[in-house]
N, C-alpha and C positions, 0 to 999 in steps of 0.2 A: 342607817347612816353610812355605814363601811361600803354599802350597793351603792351607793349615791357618787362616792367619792369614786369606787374603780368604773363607775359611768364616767367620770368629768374627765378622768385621767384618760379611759379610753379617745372620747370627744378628743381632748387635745391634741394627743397623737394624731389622730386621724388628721387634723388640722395640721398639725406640723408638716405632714405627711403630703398633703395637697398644696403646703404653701411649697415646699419643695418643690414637686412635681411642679407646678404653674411658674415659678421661677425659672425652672431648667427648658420651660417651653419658650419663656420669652427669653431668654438668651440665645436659642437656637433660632428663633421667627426671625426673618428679612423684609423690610421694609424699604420701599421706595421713594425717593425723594425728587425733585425735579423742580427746573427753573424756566422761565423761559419756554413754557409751552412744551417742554419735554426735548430742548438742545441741548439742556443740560441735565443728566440722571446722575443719582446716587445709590447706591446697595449697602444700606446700612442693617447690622443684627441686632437683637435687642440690648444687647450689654454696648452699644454702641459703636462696636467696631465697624469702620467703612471697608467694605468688602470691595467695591468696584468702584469708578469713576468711567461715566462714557460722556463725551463731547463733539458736537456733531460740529462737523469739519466746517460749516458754515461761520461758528460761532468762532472759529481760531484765527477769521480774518479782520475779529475785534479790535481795540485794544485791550490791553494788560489788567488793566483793572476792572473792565468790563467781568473778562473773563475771571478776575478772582470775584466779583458781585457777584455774579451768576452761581460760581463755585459754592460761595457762601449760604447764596438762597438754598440752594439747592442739598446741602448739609440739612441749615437749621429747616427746612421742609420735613428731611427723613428723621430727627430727631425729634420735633414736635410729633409726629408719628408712634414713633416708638412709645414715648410718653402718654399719646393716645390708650394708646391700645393695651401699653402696663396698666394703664390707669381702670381700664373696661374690665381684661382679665382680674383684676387684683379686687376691684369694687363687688365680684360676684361673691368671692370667698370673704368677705368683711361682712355680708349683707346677715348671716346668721350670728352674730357677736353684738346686734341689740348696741352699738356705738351709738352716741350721740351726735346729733346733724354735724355736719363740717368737721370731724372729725376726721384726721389723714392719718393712716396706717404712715409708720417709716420704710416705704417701698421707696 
């Protein structure tokens, strides 16, 4: 019983250990977002901060809101992304915890 138990504790750690590790990956990973066929890009990180903004000089002889649409698209693009992709990394390390279908970790 006492082997069992410093197995589970081990397991744990281990798992805390990787949830770490894969969080600190996806806050450092960049992802790209784009509108408009790629005139408007984003550089967003996984914790979501927007890192760049580029706009192709064609797009600036819009109007105004065009260019905030575009802005927009081109955001919730890289964020839906991001989302992705937490979602993929984070689904691998849940897959040994035997969860019940539909079940969402609080990632």
């Amino acid at each position: 019983m006492k082997n069992q138990l410093g197995n589970l504790m081990k397991q744990a750690q281990k798992m805390q250990d990787d949830l770490k590790k894969a969080q600190d990956e996806i806050a450092r990973m960049e992802v790209t977002g784009q509108a408009a066929g790629g005139l408007v890009t984003v550089v967003m990180t996984g914790r979501h901060d927007l890192k760049r903004v580029a706009i192709d000089d064609s797009v600036m002889k819009e109007d105004k809101e065009i260019l905030e649409d575009l802005l927009a698209a081109a955001v919730n693009d890289a964020v839906h992304k991001v989302e992705q992709e937490t979602q993929s990394r984070m689904s691998g390390m849940a897959a040994g915890l035997n969860l019940p279908p539909g079940f969402k970790m609080p990632f």
